[in-house]
DRENGU-882122 format. One line per 10 residues: number of its first residue (from 0); for each residue x, y, z of N, C-alpha, C. Coordinates in steps of 0.2 Angstrom, whole numbers, padded with zeros to 4 digits. Layout:
residues N
NUM = X Y Z X Y Z X Y Z ~ ...
//
This chain:
residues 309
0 = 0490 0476 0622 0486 0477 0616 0489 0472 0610 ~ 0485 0469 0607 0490 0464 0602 0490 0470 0595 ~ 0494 0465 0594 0497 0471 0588 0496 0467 0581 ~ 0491 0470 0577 0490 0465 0569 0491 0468 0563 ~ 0496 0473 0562 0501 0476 0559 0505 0470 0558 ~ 0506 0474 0550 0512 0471 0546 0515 0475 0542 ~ 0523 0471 0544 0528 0477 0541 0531 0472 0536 ~ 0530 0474 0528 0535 0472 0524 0541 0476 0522 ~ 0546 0474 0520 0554 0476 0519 0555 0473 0515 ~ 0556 0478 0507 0560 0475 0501 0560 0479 0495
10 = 0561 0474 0491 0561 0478 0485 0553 0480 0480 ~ 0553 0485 0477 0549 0486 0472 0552 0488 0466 ~ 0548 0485 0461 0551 0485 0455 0544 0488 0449 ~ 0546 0492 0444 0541 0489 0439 0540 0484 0433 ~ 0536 0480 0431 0537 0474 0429 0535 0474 0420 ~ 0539 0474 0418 0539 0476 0410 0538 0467 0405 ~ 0530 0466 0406 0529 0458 0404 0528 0460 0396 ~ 0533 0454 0395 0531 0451 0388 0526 0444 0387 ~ 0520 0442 0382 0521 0436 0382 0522 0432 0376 ~ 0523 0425 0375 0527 0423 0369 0523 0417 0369
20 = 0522 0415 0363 0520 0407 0364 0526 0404 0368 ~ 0531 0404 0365 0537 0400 0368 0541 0402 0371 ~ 0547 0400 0376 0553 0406 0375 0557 0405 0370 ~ 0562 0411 0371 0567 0410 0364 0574 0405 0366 ~ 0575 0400 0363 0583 0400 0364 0589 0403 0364 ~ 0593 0403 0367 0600 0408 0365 0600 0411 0359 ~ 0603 0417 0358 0600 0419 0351 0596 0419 0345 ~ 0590 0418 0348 0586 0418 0345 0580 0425 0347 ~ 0576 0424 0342 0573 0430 0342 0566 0428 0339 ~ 0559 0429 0343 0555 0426 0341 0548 0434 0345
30 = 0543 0435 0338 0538 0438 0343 0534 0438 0346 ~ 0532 0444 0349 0526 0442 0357 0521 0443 0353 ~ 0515 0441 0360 0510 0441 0356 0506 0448 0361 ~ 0510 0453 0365 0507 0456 0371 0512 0459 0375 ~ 0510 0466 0378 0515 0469 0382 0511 0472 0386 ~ 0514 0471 0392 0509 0477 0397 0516 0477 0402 ~ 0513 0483 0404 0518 0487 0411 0512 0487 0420 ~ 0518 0482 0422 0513 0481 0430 0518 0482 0436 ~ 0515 0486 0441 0520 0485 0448 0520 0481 0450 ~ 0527 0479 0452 0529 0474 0454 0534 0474 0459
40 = 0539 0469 0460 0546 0470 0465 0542 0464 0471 ~ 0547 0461 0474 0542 0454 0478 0540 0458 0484 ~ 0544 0463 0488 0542 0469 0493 0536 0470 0492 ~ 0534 0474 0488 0529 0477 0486 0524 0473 0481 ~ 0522 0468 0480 0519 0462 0478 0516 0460 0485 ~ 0521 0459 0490 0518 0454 0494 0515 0461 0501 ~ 0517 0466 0499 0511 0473 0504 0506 0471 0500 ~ 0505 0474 0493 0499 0474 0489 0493 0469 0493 ~ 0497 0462 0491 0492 0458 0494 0488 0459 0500 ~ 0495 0458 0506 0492 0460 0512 0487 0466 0512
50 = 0487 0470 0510 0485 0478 0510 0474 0475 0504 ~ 0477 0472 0504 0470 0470 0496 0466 0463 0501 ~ 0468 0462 0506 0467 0455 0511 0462 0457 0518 ~ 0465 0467 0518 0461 0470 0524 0466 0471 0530 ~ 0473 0470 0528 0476 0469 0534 0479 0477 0534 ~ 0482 0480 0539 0485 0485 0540 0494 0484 0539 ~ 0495 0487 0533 0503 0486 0532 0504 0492 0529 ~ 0513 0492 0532 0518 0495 0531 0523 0493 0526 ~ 0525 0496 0522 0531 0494 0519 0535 0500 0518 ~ 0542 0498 0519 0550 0500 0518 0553 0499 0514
60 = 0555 0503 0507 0560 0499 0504 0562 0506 0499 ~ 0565 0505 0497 0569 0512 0492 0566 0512 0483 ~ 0564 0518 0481 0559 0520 0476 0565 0526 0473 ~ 0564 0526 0467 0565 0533 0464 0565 0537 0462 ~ 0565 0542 0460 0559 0549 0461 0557 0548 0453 ~ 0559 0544 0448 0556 0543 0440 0550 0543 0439 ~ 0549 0543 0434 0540 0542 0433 0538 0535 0433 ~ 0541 0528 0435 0542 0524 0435 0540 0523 0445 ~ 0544 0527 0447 0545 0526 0455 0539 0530 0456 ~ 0535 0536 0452 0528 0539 0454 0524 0535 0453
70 = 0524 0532 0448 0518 0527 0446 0518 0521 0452 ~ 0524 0518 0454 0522 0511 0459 0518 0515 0464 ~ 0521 0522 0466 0519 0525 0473 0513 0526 0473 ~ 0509 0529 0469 0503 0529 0466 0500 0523 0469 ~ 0502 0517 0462 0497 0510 0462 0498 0509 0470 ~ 0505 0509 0474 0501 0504 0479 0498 0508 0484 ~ 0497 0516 0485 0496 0519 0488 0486 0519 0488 ~ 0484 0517 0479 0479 0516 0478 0475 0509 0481 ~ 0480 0505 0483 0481 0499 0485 0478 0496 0493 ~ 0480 0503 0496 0480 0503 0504 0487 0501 0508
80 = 0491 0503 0501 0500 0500 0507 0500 0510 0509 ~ 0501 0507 0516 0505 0514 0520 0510 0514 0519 ~ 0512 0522 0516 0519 0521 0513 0524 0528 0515 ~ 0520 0530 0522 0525 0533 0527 0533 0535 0529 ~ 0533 0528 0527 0541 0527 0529 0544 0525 0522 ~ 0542 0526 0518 0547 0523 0513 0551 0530 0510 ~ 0556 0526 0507 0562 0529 0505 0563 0531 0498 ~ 0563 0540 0495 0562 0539 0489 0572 0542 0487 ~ 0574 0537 0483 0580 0540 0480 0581 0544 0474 ~ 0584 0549 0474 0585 0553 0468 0590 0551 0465
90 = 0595 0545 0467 0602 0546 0463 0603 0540 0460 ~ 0598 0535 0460 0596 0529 0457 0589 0528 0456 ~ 0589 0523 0449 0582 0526 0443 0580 0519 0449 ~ 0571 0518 0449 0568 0512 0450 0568 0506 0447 ~ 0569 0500 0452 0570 0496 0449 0566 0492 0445 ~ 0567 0489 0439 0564 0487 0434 0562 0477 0433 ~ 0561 0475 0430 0559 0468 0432 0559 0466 0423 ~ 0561 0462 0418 0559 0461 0411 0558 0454 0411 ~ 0548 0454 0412 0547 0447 0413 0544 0443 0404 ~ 0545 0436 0405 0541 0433 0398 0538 0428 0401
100 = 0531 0426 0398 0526 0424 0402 0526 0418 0394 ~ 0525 0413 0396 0521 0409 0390 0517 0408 0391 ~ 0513 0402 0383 0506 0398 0387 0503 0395 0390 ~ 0508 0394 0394 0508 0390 0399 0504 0395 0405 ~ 0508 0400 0405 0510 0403 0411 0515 0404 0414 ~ 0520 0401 0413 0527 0400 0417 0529 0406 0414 ~ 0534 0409 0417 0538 0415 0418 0545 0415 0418 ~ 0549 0418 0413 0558 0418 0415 0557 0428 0415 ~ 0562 0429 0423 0561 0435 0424 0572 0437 0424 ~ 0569 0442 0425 0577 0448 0423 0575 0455 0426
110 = 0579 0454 0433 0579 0461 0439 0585 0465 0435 ~ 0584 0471 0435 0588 0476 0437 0585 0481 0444 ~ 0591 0479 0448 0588 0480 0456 0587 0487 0457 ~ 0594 0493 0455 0591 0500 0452 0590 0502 0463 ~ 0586 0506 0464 0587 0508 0469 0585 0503 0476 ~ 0583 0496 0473 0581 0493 0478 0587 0492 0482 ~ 0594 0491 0481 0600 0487 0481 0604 0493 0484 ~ 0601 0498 0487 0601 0504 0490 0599 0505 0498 ~ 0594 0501 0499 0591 0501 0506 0596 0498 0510 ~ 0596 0502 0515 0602 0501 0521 0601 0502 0527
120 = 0605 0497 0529 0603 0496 0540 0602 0502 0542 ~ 0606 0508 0538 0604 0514 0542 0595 0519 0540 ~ 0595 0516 0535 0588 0515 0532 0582 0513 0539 ~ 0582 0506 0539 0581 0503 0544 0581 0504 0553 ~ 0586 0506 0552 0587 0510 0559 0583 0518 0560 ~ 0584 0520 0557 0581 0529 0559 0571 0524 0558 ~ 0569 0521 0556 0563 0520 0556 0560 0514 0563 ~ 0565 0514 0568 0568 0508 0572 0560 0509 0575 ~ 0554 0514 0577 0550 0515 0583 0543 0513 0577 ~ 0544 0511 0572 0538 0509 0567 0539 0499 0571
130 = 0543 0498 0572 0544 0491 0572 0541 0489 0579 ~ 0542 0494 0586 0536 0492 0590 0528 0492 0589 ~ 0525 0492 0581 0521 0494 0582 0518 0487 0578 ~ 0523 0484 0575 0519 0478 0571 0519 0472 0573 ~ 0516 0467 0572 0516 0459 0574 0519 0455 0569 ~ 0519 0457 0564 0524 0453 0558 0528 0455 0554 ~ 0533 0454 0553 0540 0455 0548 0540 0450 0543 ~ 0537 0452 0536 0539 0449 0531 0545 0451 0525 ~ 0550 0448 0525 0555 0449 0522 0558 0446 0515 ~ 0561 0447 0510 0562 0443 0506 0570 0447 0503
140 = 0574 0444 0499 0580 0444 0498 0581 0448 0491 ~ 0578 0454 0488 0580 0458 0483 0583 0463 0487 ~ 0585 0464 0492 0588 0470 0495 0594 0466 0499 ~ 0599 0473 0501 0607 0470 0503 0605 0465 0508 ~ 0608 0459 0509 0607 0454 0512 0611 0459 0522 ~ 0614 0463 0522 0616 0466 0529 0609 0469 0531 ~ 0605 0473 0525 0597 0477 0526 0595 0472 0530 ~ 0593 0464 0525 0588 0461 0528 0589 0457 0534 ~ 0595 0457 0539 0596 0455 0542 0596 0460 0549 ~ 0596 0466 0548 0597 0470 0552 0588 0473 0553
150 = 0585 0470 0549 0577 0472 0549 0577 0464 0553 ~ 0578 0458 0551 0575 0452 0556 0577 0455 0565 ~ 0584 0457 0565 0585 0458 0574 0581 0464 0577 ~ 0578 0468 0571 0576 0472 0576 0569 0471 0578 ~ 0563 0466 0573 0557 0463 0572 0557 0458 0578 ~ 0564 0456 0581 0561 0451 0585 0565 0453 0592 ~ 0567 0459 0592 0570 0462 0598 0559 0466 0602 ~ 0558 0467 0593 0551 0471 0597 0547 0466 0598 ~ 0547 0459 0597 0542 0455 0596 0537 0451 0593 ~ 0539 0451 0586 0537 0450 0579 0538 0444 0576
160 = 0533 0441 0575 0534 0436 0571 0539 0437 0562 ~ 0543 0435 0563 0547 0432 0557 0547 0428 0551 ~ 0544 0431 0544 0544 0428 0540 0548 0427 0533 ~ 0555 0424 0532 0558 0425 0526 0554 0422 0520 ~ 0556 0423 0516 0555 0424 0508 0561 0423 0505 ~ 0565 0417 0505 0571 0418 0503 0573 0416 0495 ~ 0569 0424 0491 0570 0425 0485 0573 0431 0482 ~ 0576 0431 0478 0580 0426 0475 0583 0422 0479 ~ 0585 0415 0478 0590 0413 0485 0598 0413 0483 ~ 0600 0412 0489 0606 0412 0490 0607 0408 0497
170 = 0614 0406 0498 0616 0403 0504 0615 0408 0509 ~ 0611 0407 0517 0611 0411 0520 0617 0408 0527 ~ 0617 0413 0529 0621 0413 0538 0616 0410 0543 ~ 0618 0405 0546 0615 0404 0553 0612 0409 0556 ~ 0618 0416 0559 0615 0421 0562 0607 0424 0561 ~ 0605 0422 0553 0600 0425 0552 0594 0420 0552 ~ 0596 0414 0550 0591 0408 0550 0589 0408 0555 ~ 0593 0410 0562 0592 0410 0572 0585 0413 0570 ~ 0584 0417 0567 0580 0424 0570 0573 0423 0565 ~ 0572 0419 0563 0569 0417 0557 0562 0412 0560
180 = 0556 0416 0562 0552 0409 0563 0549 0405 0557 ~ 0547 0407 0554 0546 0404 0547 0548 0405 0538 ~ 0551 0400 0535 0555 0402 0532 0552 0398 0525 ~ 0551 0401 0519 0545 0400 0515 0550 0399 0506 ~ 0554 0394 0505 0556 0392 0498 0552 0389 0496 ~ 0552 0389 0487 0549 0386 0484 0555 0378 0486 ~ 0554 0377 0478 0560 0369 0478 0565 0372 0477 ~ 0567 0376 0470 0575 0377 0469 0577 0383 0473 ~ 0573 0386 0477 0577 0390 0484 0580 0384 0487 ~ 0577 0381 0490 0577 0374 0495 0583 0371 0492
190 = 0582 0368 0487 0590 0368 0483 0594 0372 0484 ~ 0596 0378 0484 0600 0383 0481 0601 0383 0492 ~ 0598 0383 0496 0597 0385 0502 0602 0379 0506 ~ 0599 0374 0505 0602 0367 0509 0607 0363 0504 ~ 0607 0364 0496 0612 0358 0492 0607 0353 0492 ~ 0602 0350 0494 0597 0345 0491 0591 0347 0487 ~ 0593 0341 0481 0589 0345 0476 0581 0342 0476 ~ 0576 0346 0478 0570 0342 0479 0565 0341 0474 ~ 0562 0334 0473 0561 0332 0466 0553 0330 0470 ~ 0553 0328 0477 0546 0324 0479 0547 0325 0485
200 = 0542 0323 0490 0539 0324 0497 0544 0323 0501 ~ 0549 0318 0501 0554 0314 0503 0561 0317 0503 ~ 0562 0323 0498 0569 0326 0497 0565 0331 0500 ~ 0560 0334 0499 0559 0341 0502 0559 0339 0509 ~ 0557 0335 0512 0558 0332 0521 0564 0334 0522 ~ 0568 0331 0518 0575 0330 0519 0578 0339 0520 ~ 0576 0342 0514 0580 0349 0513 0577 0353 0520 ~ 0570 0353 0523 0566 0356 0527 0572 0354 0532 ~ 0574 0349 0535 0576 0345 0540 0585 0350 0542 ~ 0588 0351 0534 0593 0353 0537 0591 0362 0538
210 = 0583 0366 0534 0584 0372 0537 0582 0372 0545 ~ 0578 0366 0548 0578 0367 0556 0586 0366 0559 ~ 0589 0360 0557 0595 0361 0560 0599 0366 0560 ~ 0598 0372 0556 0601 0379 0554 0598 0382 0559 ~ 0593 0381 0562 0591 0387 0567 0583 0389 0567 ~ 0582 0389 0559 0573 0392 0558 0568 0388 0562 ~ 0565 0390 0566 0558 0388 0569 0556 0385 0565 ~ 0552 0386 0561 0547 0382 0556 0547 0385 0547 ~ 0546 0379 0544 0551 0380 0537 0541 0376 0533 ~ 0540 0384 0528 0537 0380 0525 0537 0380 0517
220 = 0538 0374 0514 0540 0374 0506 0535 0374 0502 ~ 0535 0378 0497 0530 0378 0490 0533 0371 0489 ~ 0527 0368 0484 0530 0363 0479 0526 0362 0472 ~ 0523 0369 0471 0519 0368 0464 0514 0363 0464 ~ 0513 0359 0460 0508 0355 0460 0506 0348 0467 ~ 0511 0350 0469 0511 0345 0475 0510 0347 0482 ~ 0506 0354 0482 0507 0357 0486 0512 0361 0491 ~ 0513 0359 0499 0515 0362 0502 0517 0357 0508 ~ 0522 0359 0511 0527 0355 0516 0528 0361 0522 ~ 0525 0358 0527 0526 0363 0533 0531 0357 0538
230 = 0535 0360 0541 0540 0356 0544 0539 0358 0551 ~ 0537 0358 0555 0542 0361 0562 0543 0357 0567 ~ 0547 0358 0573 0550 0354 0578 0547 0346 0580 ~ 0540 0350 0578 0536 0344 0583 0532 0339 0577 ~ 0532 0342 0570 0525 0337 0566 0528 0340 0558 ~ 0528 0335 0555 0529 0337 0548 0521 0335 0543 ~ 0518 0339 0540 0512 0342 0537 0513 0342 0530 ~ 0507 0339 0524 0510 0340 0518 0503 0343 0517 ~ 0499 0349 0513 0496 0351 0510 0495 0354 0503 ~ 0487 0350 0502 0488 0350 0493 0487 0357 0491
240 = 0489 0359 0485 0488 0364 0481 0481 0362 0479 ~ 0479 0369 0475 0472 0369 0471 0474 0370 0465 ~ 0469 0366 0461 0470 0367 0453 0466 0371 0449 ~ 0469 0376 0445 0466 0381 0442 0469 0381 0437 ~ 0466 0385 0430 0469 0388 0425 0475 0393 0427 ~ 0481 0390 0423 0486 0395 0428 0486 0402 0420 ~ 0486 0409 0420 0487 0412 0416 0493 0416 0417 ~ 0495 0419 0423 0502 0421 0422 0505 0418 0431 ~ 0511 0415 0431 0512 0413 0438 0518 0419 0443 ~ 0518 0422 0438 0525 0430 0442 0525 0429 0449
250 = 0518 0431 0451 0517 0433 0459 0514 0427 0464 ~ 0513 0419 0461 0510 0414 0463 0513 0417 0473 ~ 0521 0414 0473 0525 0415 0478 0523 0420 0482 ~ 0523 0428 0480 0523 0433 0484 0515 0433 0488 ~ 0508 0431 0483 0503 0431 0486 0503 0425 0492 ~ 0507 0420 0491 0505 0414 0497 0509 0416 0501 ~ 0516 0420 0503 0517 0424 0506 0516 0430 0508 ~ 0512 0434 0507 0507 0440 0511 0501 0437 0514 ~ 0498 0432 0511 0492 0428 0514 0493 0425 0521 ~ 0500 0422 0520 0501 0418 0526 0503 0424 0530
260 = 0507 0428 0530 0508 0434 0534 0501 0438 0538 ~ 0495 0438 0534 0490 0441 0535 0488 0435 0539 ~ 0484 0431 0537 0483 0426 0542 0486 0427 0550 ~ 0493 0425 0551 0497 0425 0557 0494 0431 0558 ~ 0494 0437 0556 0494 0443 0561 0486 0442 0563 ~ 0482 0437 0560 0475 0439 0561 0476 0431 0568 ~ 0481 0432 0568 0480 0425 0576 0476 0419 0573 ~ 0477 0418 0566 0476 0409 0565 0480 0405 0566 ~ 0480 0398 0567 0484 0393 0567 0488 0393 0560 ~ 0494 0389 0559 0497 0386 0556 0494 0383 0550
270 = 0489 0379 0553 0484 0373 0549 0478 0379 0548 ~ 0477 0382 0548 0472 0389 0544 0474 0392 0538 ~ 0483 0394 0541 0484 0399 0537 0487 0397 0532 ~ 0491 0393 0530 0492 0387 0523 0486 0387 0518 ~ 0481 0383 0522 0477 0383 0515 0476 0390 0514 ~ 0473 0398 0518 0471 0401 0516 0478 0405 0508 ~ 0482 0402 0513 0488 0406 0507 0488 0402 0502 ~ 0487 0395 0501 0486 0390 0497 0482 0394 0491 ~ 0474 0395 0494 0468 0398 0490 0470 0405 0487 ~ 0474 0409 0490 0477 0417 0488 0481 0417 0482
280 = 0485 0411 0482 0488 0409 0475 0488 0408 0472 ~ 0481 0402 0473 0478 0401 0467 0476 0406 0463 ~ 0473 0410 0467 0469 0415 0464 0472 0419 0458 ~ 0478 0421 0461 0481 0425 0459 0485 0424 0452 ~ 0485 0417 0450 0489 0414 0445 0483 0415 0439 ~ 0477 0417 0438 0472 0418 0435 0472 0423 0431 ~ 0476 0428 0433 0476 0437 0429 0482 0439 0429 ~ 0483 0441 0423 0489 0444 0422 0493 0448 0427 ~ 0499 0448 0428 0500 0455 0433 0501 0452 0438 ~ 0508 0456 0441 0509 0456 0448 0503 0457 0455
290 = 0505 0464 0455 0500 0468 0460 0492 0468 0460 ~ 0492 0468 0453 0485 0469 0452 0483 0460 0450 ~ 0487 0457 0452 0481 0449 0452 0479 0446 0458 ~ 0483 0452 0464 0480 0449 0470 0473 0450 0472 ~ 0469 0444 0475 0464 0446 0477 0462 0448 0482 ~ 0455 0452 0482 0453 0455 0490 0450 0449 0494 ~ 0450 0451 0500 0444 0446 0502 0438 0444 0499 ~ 0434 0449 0496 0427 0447 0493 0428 0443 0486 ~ 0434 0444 0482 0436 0440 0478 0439 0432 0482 ~ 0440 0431 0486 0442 0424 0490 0437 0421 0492
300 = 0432 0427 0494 0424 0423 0498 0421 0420 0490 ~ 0423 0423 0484 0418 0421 0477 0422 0416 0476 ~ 0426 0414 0477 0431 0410 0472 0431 0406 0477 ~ 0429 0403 0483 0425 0400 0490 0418 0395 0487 ~ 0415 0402 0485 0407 0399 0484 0409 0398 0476 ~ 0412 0398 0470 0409 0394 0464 0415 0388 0465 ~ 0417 0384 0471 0419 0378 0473 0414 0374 0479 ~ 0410 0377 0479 0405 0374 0485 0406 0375 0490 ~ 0411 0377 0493 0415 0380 0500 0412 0383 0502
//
């Protein structure tokens, strides 16, 4: 029976947005113009979407029993994330996120990890019989880097496609890049990832080139306005982005990662799932808010038709 379950593993966070005309400089103090409080955490961002997309997901990650960790539990459980197997902890408060959003859109964020930074291989392991049940492992890097690694062996011992999210980045181990079918940086992960700093189509080739030689199957890069670079062994691919009014970009990243997750599990090609994920982000860059700026399908089939698509 094919399996079109998805299991996400990470962090959840709630997302404490300021926004400001400008940002401040170092010591400076300047006021907003707006505050709202959104669930968020890149884990639980990129279930929401899946889960908002139609897809059957799972998510795992560590919450805490505050009124902060009821309210995520709540939003994503109104969401359609199954939340079975997740881990509530009493002895660390929920992680927090304190973002500022300008006019632009762009965002500078500031995690306090809080009980994300708690999830543990032995976490992982005691829920070891949920993992033969899914087709995709999407992962991302707000949890202990031994968690995330012990969640890709055991996703591809059951047969699961593999998908990192390597944010926040950091240098990773070969061991874990092996285990990795696709592997999803913006630029400055891809910088922070290989040491090449990617400015254009030509350095991103270049920085894709050393995550194959590392091990990963298939590497595909955000590039903001210049869309998208998919790499793999056989054919390198550059696809455009779309253009919209961007109003907050927080969760641009997690929605083109749940998309492209959803997709794979729905047995699209490569060259399917891209653009769909492409259009998920756009979308998503439109509404304030993490979770709640993902859209469902019938908001992707409308945002389709007022493009003539």
């Amino acid at each position: 029976m094919s399996k079109k379950k998805i299991l996400v593993v990470g962090s959840a966070n709630m997302d404490l947005v300021a926004t400001v005309k400008e940002f401040p400089r170092p010591g400076e103090t300047l006021f907003g113009t707006s505050f709202g409080m959104f669930p968020g955490g890149k884990g639980a961002n990129q279930a929401v979407c899946c889960a908002k997309l139609g897809a059957a997901i799972y998510f795992v990650g560590r919450i805490g029993t505050d009124v902060l960790g009821e309210r995520l539990v709540a939003s994503m459980r109104s969401d359609g994330v199954r939340l079975d197997h997740l881990v509530r902890d009493e002895h660390v408060s929920t992680g927090i996120a304190l973002i500022a959003v300008n006019r632009t859109g762009q965002n500078e964020i500031v995690v306090v990890s809080g009980s994300n930074m708690r999830l543990s291989p032995a976490d992982i392991n005691s829920r070891r019989d949920l993992f033969a049940t899914v087709g995709v492992l999407l992962v991302q890097l707000e949890s202990p880097l031994e968690t995330v690694r012990r969640t890709v062996v055991l996703a591809k011992a059951f047969g699961a496609k593999t998908i990192l999210n390597p944010a926040p980045a950091r240098r990773l181990p070969g061991s874990l890049l092996k285990l990795v079918d696709y592997v999803t940086p913006n630029e400055i992960e891809a910088e922070i990832l290989t040491g090449v700093k990617v400015r254009d189509i030509a350095s991103a080739e270049k920085a894709a080139k050393i995550l194959l030689e590392a091990g990963v199957q298939n590497v595909l890069m955000t590039l903001g306005k210049k869309g998208s670079l998919l790499m793999t062994r056989e054919r390198t691919s550059v696809f455009p982005a779309l253009r919209v009014k961007a109003v907050d970009t927080t969760a641009a990243g997690d929605a083109f990662n749940g998309a492209l997750a959803v997709s794979i599990a729905e047995g699209k090609s490569i060259d399917e799932a891209v653009p769909f994920a492409t259009k998920v982000a756009a979308i998503s860059v439109t509404s304030m808010g993490a979770q709640r700026s993902m859209p469902s399908r019938k908001e992707v089939a409308t945002f389709d038709s007022s493009r003539g698509q």
